[in-house]
N, C-alpha and C positions, 0 to 999 in steps of 0.2 A: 306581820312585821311591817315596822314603816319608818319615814325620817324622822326623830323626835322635833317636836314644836315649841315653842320660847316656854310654852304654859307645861311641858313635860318635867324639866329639867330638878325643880324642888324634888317631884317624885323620885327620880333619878338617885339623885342623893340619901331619900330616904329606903330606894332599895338594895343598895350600896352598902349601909349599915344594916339592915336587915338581915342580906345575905352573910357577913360578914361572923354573925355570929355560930356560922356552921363549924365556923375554924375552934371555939371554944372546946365539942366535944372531942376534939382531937389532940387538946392542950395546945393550941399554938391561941390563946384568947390574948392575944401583942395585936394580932390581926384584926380581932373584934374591938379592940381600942383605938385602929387608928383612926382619923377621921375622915370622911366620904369626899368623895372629890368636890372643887372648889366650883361656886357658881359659875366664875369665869372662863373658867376651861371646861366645862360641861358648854357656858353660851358660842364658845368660837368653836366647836366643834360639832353645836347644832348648826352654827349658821353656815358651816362650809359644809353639810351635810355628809358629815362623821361620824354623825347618831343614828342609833336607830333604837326604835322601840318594840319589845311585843306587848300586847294588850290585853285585856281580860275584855270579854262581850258588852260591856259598856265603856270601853275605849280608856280604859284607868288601866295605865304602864303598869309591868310585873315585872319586867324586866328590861336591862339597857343594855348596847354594846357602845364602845368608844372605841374607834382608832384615828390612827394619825399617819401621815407619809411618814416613814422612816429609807430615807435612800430610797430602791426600788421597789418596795412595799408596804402593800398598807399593816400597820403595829397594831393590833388588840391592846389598847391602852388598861381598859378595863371591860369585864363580862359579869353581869349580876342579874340574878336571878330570887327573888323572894323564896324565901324557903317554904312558903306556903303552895310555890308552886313549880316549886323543883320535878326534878321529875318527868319530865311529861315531854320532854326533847324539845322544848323551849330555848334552851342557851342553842343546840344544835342549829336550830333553823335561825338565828341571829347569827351564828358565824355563817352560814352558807350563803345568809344575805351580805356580811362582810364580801366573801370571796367572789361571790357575784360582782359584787361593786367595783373590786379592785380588778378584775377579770376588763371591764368595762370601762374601767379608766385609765386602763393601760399599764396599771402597777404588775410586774411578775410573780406574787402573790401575799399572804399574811402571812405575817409573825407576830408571837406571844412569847412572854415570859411568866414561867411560871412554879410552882414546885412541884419539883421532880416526881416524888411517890406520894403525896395526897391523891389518892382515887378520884376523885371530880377533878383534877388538875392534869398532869403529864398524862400519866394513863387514862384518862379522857379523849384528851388533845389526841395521842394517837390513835385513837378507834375511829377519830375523827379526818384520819388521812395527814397531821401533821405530824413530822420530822424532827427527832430534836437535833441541834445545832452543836458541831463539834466548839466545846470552847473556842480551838484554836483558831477555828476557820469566824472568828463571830467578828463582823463587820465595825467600823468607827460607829456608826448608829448606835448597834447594837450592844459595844462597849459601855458607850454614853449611857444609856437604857440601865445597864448594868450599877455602875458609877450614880446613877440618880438611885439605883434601888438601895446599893449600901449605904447612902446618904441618909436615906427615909428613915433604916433600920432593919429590914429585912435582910434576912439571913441567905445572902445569894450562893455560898456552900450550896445551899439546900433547893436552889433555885437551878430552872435548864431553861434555854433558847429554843424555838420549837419553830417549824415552816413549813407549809405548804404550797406549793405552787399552785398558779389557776394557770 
């Protein structure tokens, strides 16, 4: 794992759709249509070092994580992983290098949003040590988060808030 570099970021993008089409064999292919995050919030969030990359043995990304402050923690904006190389506890040590981070920089810990019973999603997240979040108790951030997600199109019924402390 490491901080992504200005030269990462296209990869990024293209493993973002990559990943993206695991959602087809589960019928949610809305998600394999949308498009991969924008150059520009992929480069402000290498340059305040909010990216991180895993690599394959000749230093070519496989996978990216994104977060951002959201109030007192760092947000899992986005987690992808190439479906070539799923599997292999890749996304795992990219969130524990999140929690590290945020652990170090003084945030109380991560959060993610995600869907609730996709198997690689919530039930993921929890084996992972995170919490999902009582709607009622879900923060203005995490509101907002919410509010941008029904904007996109994402069906946030089907969507939970999730947290881990460091």
């Amino acid at each position: 794992m490491r901080l992504a570099r200005l030269e990462d970021l296209q990869a990024c993008r293209l493993i973002e759709d990559d990943a993206a089409g695991i959602f087809v064999a589960i019928g949610m292919s809305e998600i394999d249509d949308d498009p991969p995050s924008d150059l520009d919030t992929l480069r402000e969030a290498q340059s305040d070092d909010r990216l991180w990359i895993a690599a394959d043995a000749n230093d070519v990304p496989v996978a990216f994580v994104h977060a951002r402050p959201v109030e007192a923690h760092l947000h899992i904006q986005e987690l992808d992983v190439l479906r070539s190389h799923q599997r292999r506890g890749i996304g795992g040590r990219l969130i524990e290098a999140v929690c590290r981070a945020a652990a170090d920089r003084g945030f109380a810990g991560v959060t993610l949003s995600t869907f609730a019973e996709v198997p690689w999603n919530g039930p993921y997240y929890e084996r992972l040590g995170f919490q999902r979040v009582d709607r009622n108790a879900l923060t203005t951030g995490l509101r907002e988060i919410e509010a941008d997600e029904a904007a996109f199109g994402l069906d946030v019924g089907r969507r939970v808030f999730m947290r881990r402390e460091v």
